[in-house]
KEMI-642023 format. One line per 10 residues: number of its first residue (from 1); for each residue x, y, z of N, C-alpha, C, O. Coordinates in steps of 0.2 Angstrom, whole numbers. Layout:
NUM = X/Y/Z/X/Y/Z/X/Y/Z/X/Y/Z  ... $
This chain:
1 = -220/18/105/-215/21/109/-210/25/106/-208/23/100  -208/30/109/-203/35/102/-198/31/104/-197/28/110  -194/32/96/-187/29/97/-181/32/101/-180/38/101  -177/28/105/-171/31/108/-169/35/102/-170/35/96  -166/40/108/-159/44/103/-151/42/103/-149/40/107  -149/44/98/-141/41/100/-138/48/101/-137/52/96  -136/50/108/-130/57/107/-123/54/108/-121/49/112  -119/60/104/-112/60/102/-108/65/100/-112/68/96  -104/66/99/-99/74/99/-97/74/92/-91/71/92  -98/76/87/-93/78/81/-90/84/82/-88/86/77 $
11 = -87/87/86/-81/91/89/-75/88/88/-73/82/90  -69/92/85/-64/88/83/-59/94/82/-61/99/83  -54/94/79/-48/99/75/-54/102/72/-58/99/69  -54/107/73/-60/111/67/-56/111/58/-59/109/52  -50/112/60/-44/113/52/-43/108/49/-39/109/44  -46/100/50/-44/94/50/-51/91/43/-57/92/45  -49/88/39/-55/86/35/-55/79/36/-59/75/34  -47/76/40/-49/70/41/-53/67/49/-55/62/50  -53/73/52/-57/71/57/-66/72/54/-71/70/57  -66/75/50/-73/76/47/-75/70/46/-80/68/49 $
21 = -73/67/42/-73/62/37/-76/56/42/-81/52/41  -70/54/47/-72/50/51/-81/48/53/-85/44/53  -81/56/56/-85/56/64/-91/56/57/-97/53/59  -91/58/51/-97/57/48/-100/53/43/-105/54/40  -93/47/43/-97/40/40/-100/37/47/-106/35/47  -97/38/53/-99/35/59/-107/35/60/-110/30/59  -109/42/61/-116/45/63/-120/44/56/-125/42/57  -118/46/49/-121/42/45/-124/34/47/-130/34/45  -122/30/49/-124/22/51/-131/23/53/-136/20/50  -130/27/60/-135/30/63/-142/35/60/-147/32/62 $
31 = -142/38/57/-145/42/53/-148/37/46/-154/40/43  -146/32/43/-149/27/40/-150/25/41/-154/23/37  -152/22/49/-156/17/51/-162/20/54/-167/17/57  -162/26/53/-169/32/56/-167/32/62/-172/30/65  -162/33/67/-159/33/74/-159/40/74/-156/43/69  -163/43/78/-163/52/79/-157/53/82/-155/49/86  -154/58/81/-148/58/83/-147/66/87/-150/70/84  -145/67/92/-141/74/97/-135/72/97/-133/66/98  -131/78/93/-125/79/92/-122/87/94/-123/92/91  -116/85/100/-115/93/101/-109/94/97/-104/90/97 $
41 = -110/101/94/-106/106/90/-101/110/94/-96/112/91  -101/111/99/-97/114/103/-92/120/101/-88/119/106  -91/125/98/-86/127/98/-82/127/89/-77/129/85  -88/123/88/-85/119/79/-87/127/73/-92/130/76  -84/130/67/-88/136/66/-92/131/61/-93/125/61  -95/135/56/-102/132/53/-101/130/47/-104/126/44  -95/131/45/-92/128/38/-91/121/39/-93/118/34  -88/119/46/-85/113/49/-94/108/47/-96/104/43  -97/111/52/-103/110/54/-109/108/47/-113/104/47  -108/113/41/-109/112/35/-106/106/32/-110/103/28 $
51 = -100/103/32/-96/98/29/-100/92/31/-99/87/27  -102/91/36/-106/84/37/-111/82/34/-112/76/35  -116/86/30/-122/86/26/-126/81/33/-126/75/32  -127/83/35/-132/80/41/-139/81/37/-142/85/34  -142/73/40/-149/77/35/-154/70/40/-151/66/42  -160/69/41/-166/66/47/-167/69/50/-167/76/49  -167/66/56/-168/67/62/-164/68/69/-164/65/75  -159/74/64/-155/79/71/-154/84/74/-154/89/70  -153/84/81/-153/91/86/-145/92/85/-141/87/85  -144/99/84/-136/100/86/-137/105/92/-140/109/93 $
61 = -133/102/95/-133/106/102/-126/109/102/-121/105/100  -124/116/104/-117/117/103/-115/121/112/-110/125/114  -121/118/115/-118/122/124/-118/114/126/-123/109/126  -112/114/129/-111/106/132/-114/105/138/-114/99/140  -116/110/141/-122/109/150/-128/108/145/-132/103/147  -130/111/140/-139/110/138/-139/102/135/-144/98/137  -133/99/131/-130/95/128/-132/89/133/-136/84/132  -127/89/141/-127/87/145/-134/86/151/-133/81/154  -141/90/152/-147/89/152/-149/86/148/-152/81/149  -149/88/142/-153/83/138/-152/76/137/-157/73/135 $
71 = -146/73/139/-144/67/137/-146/65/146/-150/60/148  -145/69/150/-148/66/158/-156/64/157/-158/58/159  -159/70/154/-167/68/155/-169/62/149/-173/58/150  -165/62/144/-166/56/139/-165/49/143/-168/44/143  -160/49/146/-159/43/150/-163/40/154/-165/34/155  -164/46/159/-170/43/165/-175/41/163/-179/37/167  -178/43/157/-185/40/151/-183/35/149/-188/34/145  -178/31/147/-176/27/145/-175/28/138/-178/24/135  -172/33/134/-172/37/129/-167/37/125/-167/38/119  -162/35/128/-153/37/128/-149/33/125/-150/27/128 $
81 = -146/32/119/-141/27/118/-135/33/116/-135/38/113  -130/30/119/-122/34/115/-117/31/112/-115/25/112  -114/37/108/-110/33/105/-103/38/105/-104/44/105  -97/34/105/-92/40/106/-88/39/97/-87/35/93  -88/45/98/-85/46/91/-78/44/90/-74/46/94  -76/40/83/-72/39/81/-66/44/83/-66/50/84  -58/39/82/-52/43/82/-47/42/88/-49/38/92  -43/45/89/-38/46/94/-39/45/100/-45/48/100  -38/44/107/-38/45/112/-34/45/115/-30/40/115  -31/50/119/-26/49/123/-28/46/132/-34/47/135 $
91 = -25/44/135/-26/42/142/-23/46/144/-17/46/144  -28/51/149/-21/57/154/-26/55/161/-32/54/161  -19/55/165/-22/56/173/-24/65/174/-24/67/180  -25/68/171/-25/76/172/-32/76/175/-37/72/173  -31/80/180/-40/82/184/-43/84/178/-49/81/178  -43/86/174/-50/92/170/-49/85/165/-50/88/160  -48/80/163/-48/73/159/-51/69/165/-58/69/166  -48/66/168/-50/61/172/-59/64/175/-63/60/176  -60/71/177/-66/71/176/-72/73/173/-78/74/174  -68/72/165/-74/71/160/-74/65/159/-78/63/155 $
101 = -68/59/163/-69/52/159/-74/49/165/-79/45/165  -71/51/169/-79/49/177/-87/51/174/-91/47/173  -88/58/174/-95/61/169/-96/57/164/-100/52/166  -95/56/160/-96/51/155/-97/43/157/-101/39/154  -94/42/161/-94/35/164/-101/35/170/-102/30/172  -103/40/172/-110/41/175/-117/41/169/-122/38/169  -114/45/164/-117/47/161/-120/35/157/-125/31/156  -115/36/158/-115/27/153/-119/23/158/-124/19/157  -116/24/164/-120/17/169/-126/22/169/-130/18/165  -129/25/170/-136/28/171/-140/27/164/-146/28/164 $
111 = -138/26/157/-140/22/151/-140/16/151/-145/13/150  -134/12/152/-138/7/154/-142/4/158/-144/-1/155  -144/5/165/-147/5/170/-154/6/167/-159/4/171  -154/8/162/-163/13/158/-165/9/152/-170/10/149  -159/3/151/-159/0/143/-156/2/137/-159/0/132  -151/7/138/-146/10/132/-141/7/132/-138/3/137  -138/9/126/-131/6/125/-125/11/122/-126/17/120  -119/7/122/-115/14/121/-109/9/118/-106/4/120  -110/12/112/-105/9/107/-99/15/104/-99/21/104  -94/12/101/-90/16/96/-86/11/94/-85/5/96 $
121 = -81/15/88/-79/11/83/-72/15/80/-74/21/79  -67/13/77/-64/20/75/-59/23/81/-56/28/79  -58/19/87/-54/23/91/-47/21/92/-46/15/91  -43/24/94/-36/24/95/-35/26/101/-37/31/104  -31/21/104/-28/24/113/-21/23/113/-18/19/110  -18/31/116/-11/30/117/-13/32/126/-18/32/130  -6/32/128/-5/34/135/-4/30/140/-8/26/140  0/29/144/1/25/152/-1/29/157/4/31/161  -8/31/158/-9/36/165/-15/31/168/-20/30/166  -13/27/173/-14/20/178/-23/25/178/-29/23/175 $
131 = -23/30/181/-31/28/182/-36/30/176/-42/28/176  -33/33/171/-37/35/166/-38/29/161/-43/28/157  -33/24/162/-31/17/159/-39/12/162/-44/9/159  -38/13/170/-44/7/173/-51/13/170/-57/10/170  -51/18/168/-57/21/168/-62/19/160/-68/19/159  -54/17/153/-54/15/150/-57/10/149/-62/9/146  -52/4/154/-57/-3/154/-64/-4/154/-68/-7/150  -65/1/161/-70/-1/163/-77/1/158/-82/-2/158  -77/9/154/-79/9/148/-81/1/143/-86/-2/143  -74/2/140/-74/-6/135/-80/-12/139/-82/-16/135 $
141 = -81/-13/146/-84/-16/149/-91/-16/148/-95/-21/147  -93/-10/149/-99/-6/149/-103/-7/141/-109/-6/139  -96/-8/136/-100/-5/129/-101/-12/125/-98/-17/126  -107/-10/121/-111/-17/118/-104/-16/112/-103/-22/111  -100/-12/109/-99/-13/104/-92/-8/106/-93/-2/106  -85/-9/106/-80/-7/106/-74/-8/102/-70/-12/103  -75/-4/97/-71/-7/90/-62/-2/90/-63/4/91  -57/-3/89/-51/-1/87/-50/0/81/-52/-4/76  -46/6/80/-43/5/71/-36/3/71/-34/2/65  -32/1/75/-27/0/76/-23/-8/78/-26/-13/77 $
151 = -17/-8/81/-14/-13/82/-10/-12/88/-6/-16/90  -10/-6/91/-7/-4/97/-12/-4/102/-11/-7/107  -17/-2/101/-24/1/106/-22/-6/112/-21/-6/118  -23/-11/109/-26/-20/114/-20/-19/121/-22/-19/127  -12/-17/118/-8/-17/119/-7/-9/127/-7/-10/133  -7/-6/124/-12/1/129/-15/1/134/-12/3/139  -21/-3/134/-25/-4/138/-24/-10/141/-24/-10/147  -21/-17/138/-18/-22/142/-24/-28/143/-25/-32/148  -27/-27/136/-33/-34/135/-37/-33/128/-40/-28/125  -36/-40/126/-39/-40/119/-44/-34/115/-48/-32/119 $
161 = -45/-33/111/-50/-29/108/-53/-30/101/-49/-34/98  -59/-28/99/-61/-32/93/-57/-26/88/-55/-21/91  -56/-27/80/-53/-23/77/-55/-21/72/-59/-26/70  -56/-15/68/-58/-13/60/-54/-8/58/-52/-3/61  -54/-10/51/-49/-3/46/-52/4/49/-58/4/52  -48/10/49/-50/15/49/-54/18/46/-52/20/40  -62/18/48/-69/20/46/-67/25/41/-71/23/36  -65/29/39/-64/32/33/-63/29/28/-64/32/23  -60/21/28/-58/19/22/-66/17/19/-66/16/13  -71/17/21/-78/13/20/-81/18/17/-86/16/15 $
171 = -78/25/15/-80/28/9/-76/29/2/-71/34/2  -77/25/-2/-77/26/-9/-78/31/-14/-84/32/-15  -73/37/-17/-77/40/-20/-75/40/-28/-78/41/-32  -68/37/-29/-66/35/-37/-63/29/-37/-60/27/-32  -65/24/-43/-61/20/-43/-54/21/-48/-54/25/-53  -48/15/-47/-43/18/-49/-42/18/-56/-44/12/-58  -40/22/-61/-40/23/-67/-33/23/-68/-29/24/-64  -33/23/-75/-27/21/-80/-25/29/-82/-29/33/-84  -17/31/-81/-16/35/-85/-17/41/-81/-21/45/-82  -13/39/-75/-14/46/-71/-7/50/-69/-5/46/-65 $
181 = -5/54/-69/0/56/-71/4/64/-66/7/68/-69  1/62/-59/2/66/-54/4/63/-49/3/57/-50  9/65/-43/9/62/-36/8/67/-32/12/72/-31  3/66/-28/1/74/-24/6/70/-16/6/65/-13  8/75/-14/10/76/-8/9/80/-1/11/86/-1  5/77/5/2/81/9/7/77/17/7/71/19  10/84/20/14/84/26/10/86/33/5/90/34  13/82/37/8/86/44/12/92/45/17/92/41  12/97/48/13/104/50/19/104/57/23/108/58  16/99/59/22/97/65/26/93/65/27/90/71 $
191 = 30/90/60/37/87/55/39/90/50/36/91/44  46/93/52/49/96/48/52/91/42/56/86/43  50/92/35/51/88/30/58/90/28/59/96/26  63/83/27/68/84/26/72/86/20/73/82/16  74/94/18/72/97/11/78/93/6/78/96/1  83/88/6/87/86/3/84/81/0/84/79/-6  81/77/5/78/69/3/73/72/0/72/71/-6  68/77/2/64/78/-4/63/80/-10/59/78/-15  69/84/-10/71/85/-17/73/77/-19/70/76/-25  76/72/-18/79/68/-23/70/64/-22/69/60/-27 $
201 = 64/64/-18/60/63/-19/56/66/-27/52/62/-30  57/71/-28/55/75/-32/58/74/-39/55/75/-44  66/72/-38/68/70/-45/68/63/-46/68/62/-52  67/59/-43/64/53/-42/57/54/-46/57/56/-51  53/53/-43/46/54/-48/47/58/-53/42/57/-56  50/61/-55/50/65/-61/54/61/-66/52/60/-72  58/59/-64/62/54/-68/57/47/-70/59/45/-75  51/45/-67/47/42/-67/41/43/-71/37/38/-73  40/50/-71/36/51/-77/30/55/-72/24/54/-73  31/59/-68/26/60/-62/29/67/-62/35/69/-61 $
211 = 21/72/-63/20/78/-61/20/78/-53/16/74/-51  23/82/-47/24/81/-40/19/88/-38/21/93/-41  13/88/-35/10/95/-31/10/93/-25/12/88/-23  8/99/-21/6/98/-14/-2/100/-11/-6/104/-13  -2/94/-5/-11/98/-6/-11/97/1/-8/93/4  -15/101/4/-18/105/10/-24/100/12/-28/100/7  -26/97/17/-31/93/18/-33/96/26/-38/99/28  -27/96/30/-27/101/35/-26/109/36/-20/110/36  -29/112/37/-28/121/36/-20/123/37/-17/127/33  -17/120/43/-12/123/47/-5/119/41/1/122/41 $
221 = -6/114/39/1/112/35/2/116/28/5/115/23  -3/122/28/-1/126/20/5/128/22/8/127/17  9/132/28/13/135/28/22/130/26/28/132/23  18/124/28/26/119/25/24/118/18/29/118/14  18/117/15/17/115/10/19/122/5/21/121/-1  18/129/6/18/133/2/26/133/3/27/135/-3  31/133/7/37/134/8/41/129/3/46/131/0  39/122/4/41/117/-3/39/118/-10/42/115/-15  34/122/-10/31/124/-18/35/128/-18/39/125/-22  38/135/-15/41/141/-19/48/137/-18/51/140/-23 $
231 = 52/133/-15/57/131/-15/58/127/-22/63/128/-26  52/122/-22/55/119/-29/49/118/-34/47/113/-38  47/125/-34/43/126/-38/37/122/-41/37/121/-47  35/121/-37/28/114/-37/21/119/-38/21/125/-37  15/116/-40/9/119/-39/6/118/-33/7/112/-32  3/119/-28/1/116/-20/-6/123/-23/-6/128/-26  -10/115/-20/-18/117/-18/-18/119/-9/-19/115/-4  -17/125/-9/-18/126/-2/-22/128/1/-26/130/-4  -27/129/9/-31/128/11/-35/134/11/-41/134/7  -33/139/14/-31/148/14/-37/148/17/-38/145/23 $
241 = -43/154/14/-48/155/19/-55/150/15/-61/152/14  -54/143/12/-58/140/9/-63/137/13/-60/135/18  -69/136/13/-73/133/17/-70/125/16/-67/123/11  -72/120/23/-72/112/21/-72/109/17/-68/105/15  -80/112/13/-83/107/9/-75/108/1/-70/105/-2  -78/116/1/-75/117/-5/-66/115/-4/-64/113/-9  -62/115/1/-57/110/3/-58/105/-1/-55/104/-7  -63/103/2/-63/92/3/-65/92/-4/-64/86/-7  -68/96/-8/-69/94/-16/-61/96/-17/-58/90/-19  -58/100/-17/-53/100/-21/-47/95/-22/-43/93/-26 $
251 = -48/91/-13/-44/87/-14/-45/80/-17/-40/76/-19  -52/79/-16/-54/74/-19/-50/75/-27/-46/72/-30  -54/80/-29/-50/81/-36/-46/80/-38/-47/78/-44  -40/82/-36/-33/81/-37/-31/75/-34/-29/71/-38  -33/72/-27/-32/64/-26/-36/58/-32/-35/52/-32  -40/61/-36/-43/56/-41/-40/56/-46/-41/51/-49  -35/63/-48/-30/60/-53/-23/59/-51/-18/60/-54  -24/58/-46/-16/56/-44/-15/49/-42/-19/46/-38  -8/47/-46/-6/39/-45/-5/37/-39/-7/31/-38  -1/40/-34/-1/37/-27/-2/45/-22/-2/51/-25 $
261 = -3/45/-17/-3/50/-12/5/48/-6/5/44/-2  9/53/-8/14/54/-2/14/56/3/19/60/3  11/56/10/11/57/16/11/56/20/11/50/20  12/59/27/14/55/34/8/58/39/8/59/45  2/60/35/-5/61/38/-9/54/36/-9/53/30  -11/50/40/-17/44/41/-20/44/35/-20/40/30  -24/51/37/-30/52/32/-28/56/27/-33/58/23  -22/57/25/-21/59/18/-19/54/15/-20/54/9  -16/48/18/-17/41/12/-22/40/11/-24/39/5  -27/39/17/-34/36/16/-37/39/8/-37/37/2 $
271 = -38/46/12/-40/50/6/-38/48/0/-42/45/-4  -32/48/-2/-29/44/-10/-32/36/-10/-32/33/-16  -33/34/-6/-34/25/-8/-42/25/-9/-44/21/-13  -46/30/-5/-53/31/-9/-55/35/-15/-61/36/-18  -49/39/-17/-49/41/-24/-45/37/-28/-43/39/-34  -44/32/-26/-42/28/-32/-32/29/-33/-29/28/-38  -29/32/-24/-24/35/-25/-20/27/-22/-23/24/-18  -12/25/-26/-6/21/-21/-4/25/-14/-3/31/-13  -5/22/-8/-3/27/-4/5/24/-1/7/19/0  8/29/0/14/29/0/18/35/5/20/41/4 $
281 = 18/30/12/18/33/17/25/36/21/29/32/24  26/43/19/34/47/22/32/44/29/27/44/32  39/41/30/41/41/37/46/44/42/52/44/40  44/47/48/50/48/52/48/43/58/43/39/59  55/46/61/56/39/65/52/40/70/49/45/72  50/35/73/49/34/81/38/36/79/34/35/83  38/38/71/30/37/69/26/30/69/28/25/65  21/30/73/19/23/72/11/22/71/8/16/72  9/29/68/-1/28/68/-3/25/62/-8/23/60  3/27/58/2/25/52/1/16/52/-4/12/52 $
291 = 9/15/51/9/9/54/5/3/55/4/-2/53  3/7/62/-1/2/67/-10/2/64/-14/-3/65  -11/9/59/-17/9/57/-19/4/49/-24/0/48  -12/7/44/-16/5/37/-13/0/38/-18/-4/38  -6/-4/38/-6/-9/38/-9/-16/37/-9/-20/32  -12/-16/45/-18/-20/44/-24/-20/44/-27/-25/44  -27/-13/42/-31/-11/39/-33/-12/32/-38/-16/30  -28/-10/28/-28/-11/20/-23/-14/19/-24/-16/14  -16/-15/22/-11/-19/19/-4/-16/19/-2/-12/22  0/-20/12/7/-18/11/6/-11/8/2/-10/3 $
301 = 11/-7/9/11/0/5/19/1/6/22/-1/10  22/7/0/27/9/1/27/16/5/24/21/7  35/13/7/36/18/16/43/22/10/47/19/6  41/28/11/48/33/10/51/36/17/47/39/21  57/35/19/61/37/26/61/45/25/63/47/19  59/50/30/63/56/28/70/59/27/72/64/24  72/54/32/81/53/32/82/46/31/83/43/36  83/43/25/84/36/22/91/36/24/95/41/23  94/29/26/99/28/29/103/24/22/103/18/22  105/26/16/107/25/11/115/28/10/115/34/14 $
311 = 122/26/7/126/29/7/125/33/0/128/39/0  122/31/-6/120/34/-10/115/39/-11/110/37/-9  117/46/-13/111/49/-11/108/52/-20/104/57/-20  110/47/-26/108/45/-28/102/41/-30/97/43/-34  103/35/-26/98/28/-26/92/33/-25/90/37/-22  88/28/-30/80/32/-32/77/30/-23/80/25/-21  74/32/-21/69/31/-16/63/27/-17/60/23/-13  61/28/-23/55/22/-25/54/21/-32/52/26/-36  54/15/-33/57/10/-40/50/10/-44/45/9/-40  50/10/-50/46/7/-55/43/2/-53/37/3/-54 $
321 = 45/-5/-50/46/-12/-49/41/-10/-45/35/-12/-46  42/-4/-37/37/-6/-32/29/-5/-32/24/-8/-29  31/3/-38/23/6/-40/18/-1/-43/12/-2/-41  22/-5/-47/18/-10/-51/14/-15/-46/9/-17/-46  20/-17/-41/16/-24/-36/12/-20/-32/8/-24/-30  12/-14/-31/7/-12/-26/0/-10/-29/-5/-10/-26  0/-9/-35/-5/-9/-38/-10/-13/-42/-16/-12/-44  -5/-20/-42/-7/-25/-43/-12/-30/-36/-14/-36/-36  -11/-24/-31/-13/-28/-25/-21/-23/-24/-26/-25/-22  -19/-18/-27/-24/-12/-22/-30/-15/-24/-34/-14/-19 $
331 = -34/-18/-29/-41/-18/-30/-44/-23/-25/-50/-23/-24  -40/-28/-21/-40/-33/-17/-43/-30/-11/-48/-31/-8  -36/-24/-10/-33/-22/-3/-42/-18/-2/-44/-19/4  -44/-15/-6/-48/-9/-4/-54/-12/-4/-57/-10/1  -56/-16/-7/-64/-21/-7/-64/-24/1/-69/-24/5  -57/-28/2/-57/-32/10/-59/-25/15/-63/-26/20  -55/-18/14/-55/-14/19/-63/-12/20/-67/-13/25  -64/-9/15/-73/-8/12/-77/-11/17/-81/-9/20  -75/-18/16/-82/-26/18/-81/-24/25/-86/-21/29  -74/-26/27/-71/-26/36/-75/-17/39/-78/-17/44 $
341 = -75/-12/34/-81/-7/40/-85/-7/39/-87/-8/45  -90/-7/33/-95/-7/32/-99/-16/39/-104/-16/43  -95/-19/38/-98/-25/41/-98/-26/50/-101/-30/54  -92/-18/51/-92/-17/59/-98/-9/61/-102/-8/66  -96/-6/56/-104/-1/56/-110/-4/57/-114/-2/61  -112/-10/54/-117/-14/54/-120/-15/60/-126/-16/60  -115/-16/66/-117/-21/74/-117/-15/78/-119/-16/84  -116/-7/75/-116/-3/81/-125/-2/82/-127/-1/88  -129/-2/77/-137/0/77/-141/-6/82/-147/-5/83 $
């Protein structure tokens, strides 16, 4: 009897390597277990599409109506399992949402109805929109395996939920080494980085013994990231016209020799805690993904304020003292996070 297939969307920010990352340890799981996988591309260009090293037994379908038959006639043969890809979700009452969240929810009862299942793992829910909220539930209902990255989601929807670190943390690519002597800093593009505090950031690490760069993970934050380099003169790896992959090696690069990552991007801490980086998360206010994510994902880390409510605008921002305790925890912190995805990856096949 041929095997079910499992369809799902690696569609995401095309500019983003941390949505890359995500969607392709997930479908990875899938693809070791010899699970044929349909995966629609939609609109993704082929760089994006090349960064995934996809490699068995896969269809990329990039027209979402062909995408959409194929997953119909798999189902009705009893063929179909899905799975929703890692990451964010917002809850909108908006018609052109609330009617992809119905299609889908036809699409589910009509798999299971056939003997399929429909899992995911990796997601985050914000929003208060009452019908997209019950269309949610009733999902989480339906699926053999619905797993959160978070500590807001339960709260959101308004009923417990099973939980795991952010599926990004479950890849390792350096371990932490002695004698590193960088702190790379990567900003989202839509927070304005407070240019005073960051300077006394800058002389703080430097007083410390720390070379400060800037590094581009996402396409669209080179434009703050190059604007802080020429201001205070830093070197920044920016994105410019680079493909993914060749991206994502350089950050790896630079995140392998740097002692902590300074950022208010998820997956730009991530990124430094799988290369072996402290992650040490800038804060503005009223931010809570972070928070809600690595915390109890991976644990304690240091928060830098972007406007620190201090009368001294002297006082270092982050002490000798704190670098040490936090490193004295990290080889714990990263093994626990490791075990916790790798061991929720495990229940979706």
């Amino acid at each position: 009897m041929p095997k079910k297939r499992m369809f799902g969307s690696i569609c995401a920010q095309q500019d983003n390597l941390g949505d890359i990352a995500i969607r392709r340890l997930f479908f990875e799981t899938f693809a070791e277990n010899k699970t044929p996988l349909v995966l629609l591309t939609h609109r993704m260009p082929q760089t994006y599409i090349e960064a995934f090293e996809l490699s068995g037994d896969v269809t990329l379908v990039s027209n979402p109506v062909f995408f959409q038959l194929n997953l119909f006639f798999a189902a009705i043969s009893g063929r179909a399992n899905l799975a929703y890809a890692p990451g964010p979700h917002t809850l909108s009452d908006a018609p052109k949402a609330l009617a992809k969240a119905m299609l889908m929810l036809v699409n589910i009862l009509l798999i299971k109805m056939t003997g399929g299942v429909v899992v995911t793992a990796g997601r985050a829910v914000r929003g208060d929109a009452p019908l997209a909220k019950c269309l949610e539930k009733l999902l989480i209902r339906l699926s053999k395996a619905y797993v959160v990255r978070d500590t807001v989601s339960a709260s959101v929807v308004g009923r417990p939920l099973t939980f795991a670190p952010d599926i990004a943390l479950g890849h390792m690519k350096a371990a932490r080494t002695e004698n590193r002597g960088v702190i790379a800093c990567s900003f989202r593009s839509d927070t304005q980085v407070d240019v005073d505090t960051f300077e006394r950031l800058v002389k703080n690490l430097d007083e410390l013994g720390f070379k400060v760069v800037l590094v581009s993970q996402v396409a669209r934050d080179d434009s703050q990231h190059l604007a802080l380099a020429e201001k205070f003169e830093l070197r920044s790896y920016l994105w410019l016209s680079k493909s993914h992959s060749e991206q994502q090696r350089i950050v790896d690069e630079i995140y392998s020799s740097s002692y902590a990552v300074v950022s208010n991007r998820l997956h730009g801490l991530i990124f430094g805690i799988n290369c072996g980086a402290l992650p040490v998360e800038y804060r503005f206010d009223g931010a809570d993904k972070i928070r809600s994510t690595l915390a109890s994902g991976f644990g304690e880390y240091i928060v830098v304020n972007n406007m620190p409510a201090s009368d001294s605008p002297t006082e270092p921002l982050i002490l000798a003292q704190d670098f040490s305790l936090r490193e004295s925890e990290f080889e714990q912190a990263i093994r626990q996070a490791q075990a916790s995805v790798h061991k929720v990856l495990s229940t979706l096949n």
